[in-house]
N, C-alpha and C positions, 0 to 999 in steps of 0.2 A: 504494500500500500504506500504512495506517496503521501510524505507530509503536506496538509492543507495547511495553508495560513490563507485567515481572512482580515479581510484590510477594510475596514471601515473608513471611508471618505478619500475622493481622488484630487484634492492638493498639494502642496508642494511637498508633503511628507508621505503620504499616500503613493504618487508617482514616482518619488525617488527611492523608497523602499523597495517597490514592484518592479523597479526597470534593474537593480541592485540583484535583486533574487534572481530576479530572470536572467540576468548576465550569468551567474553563479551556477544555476541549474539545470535554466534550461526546462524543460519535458518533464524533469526528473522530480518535479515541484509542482503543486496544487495550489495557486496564490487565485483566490477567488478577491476583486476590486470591489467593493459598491459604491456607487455614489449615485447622490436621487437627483442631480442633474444631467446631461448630456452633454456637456460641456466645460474644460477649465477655462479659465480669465484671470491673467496676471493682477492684483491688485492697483499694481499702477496704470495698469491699462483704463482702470474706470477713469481716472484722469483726464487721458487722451481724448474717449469719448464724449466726456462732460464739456471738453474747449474743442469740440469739434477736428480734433488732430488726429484723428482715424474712426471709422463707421462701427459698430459694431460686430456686422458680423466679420471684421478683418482681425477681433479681439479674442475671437475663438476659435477654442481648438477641441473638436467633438473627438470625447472620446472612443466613438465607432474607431477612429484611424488606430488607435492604437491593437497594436498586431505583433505581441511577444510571448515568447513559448512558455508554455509553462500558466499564462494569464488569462482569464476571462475577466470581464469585466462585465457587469450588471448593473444598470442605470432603474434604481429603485428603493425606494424608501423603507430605514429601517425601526424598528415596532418597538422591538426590547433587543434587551442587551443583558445576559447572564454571564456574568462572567467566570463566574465558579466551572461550568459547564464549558466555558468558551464558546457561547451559542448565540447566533440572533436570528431572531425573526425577521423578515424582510415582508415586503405585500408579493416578492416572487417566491417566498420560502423559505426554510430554515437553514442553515446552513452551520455546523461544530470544525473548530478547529484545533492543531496540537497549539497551534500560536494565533493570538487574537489582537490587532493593533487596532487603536483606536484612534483616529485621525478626521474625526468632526470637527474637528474647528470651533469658532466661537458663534455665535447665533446673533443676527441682528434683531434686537427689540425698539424698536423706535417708538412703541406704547407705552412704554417706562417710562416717557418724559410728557407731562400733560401738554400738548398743544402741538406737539410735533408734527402726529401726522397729517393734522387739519390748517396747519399754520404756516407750518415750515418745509423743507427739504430735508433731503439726506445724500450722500455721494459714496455709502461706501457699499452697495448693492448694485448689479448694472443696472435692473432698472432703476433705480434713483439717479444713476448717473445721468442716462437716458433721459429722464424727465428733467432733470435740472440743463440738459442739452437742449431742451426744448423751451424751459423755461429763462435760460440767458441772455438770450437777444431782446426780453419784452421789460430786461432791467436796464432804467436807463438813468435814474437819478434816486437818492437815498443813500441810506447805510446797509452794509452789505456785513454779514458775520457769517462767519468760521466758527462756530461752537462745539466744543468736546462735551457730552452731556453723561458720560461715565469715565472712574479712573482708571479702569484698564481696556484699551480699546490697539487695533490692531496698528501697524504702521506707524510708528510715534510721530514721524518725520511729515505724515501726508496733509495735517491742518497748517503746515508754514507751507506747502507745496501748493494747497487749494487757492491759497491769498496770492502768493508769488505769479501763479498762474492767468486767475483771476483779474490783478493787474494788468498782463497783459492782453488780457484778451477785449478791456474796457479801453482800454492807452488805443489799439490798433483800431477800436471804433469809436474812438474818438468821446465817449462818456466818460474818461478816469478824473476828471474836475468838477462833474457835478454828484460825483459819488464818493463814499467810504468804506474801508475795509477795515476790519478789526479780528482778530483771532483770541480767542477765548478758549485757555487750555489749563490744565490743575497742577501745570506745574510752575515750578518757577524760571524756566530757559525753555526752548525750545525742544534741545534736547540733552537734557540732565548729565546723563554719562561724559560727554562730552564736551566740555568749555569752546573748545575750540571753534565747534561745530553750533554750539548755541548763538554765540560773538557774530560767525558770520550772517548767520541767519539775521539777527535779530539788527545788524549792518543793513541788511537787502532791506529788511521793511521799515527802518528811518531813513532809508533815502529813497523809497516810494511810498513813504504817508502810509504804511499801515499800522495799526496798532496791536498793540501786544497786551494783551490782559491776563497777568497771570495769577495761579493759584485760584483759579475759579472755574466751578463746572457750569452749565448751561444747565439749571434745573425745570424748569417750565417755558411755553411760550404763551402772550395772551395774544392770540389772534385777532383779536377785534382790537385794541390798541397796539397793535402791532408792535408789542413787547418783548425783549424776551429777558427771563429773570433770572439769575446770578444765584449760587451758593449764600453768598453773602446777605442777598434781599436786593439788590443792586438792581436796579435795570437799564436795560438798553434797547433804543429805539432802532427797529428792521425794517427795511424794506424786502431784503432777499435776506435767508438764513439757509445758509449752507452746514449742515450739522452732522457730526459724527454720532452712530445713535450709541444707546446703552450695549452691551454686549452682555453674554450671559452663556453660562454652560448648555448645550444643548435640554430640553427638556428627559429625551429618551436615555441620556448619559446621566444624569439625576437621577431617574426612577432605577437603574440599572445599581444603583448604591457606591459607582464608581466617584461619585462627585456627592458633598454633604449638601448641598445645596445649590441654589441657581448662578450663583456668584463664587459658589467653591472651584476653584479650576482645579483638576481630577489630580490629586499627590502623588507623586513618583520618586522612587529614586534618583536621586539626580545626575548620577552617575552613569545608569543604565540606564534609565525610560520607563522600566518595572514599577506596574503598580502591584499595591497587597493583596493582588491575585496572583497566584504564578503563573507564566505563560500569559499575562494578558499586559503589554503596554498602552502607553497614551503618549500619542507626538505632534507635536505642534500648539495652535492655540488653545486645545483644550485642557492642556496640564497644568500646572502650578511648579512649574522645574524655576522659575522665577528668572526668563530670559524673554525680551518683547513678544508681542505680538507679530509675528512676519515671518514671510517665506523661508527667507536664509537661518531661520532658526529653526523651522520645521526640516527642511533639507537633513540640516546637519544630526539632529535629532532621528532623525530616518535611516541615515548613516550607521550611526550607531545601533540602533536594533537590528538593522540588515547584517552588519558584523556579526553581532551576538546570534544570531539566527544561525548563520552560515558556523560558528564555531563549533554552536553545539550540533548541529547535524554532521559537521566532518570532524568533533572531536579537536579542533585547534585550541590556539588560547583565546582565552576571553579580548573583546578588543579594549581600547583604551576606554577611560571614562571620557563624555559627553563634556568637551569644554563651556558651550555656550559662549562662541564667540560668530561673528558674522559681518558679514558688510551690508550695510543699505545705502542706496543712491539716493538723491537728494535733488531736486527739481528746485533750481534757482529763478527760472524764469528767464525770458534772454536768449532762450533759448541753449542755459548753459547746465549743467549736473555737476553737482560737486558727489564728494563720499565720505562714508562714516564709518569707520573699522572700530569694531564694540567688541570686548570681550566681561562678559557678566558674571563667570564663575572660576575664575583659575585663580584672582586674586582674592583680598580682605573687602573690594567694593568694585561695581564695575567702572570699566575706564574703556576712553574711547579716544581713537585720533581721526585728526580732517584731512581730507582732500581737497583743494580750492577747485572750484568749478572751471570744468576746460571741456572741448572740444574732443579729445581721448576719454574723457569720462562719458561723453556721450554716447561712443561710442562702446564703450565699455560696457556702457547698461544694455544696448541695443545687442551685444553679443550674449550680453548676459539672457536675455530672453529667447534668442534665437537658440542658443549652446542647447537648452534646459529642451525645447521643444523637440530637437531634434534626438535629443538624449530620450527621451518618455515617448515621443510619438513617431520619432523616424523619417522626423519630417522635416525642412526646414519651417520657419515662421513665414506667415503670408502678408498680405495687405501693405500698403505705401501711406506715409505720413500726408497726411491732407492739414496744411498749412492754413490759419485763418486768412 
């Protein structure tokens, strides 16, 4: 009998596990995929799409292409989750394995904030991006917010990136004088780990007028005085609200006992990815390994259970522990990408260095997505940058 491993959710930890194994074994392996869409989308793709810099369907990649030995893949939604047993329910069926990863990711709840979905936007689902693509062009004077309305949300980088971009997208039609931007995030820099990286950022938006309000979440909106209200009691006045929603542990990852609640991100070892099931990990956003919310962390995190997989089916040594280190790009605007080299758990705190935005970075991110595609689907990346 081949060993099954079933793979709960096809993101960036989900595909780079799969594509891991399947290089490994080959035939000789039972990696059953689910995911209840048909589709990956890079995170920073919904960017693209929201400033009209590529169409959507040029942002996807169905996962029908994907075509490696040893894989199926099943686009369908999953019910319960036993971990004891290694078992889930799916709407296509059940399915037990020797090894169970769990790789849902984090859940958008934009409910969690009163007035959000009546009031406001959201940009980090495509459809939201999509809608707020549609809703852009009809913003032509006001105040404009970037609001984080939870504290742990994915991408840390993406609400200086929404403004950055946003400017220009207002600058090129000719609106950025009779409008405002302001970003509203919990912490106190852009981005904490890194001084370096926060300095520049926080550079780029005093020399295009935006504002920076920190150590605040976006708790409610009132929609009819087109408010939106502040941790503090604070308010500020919207025309457009660009908002990052609540996140939250899968519902089905709750009930399943792997997470204590909707806000618990599911405990692991930090070291391996093990949770206190044996045979059952959790990678990416939905752990508590205490490393951001983002692809390059899920990756790396996939890495490592794919090691440990392959160890103990060929008996080698165990792999190294899981540093929790990673790069994110960084959308300056301008047309330019700077970088941010993080590492969250080798030392006493995490610490991070910068890359000034250039031209080579651009590039670099653009390999970055194309590399990853062709790696998990075999394929290069499609579709051409459509310029405002």
């Amino acid at each position: 009998m081949k060993t099954r491993v079933v793979v709960l959710g096809a993101g960036f930890g989900g595909l780079e596990l799969t594509t891991i194994l399947s290089d490994a074994f080959g035939d000789a392996i039972d990696i059953v995929l689910i995911d209840k869409d048909d589709a990956f989308v890079f995170g920073f793709s919904k960017l693209d799409v929201m400033f009209q810099r590529k169409v959507p369907a040029d942002v996807r990649h169905p996962y029908r292409d994907i075509v490696k030995p040893g894989v199926r893949f099943l686009q369908s939604t999953v019910r319960s989750i036993d971990p004891v047993a290694r078992r889930v329910v799916t709407d296509a069926g059940a399915f037990e394995g020797e090894v169970l990863v769990v790789a849902l990711g984090a859940d958008l709840d934009p409910g969690a904030t009163p007035g959000l979905v009546e009031g406001g936007n959201e940009f980090y689902s495509v459809a939201g991006a999509i809608a707020l693509r549609d809703a852009l062009p009809h913003f032509e004077r006001g105040a404009a917010i970037v609001g984080v309305t939870g504290k742990s949300f994915k991408c840390p980088p993406a609400p200086s990136e929404a403004a950055l971009l946003l400017h220009d997208y207002l600058t090129v039609r000719g609106r950025r004088e009779a409008t405002e931007i302001s970003v509203v995030m919990p912490f106190g820099t852009p981005i904490p780990p890194s001084p370096d990286t926060s300095r520049a950022i926080l550079a780029a938006f005093a020399e295009r007028g935006i504002r920076f309000v920190q150590d605040s979440l976006v708790k409610a909106l009132d929609p009819a005085r087109k408010l939106a209200v502040l941790s503090d009691g604070t308010e500020m006045p919207y025309a457009l609200f660009l908002g990052v929603p609540v996140h939250r542990v899968p519902a089905v990852v709750v009930e399943s006992g792997l997470a204590a609640d909707a806000y618990g991100w599911v405990p692991v070892n930090k070291k391996t990815l093990e949770t206190t099931f044996p045979g059952v990990y959790a990678v990416g956003d939905v752990n508590g390994v205490g490393t951001p919310k983002a692809g390059v962390f899920a990756e790396g995190a996939a890495r490592v259970v794919a090691a440990a997989i392959v160890a103990q089916l060929r008996g080698g040594p165990s792999p190294e522990a899981y540093k929790g280190a990673g790069s994110c790009y960084v959308e300056f605007g301008h047309d330019q990408v700077g970088r941010v080299d993080v590492d969250f758990l080798s030392g006493p705190k995490p610490t991070g260095t910068f890359q000034e935005p250039s031209d080579a970075l651009v590039a670099e991110k653009a390999n970055f997505g194309s590399s990853r595609v062709q790696r998990w689907f075999g394929q290069p990346s499609r579709g051409s940058t459509i310029r405002p």
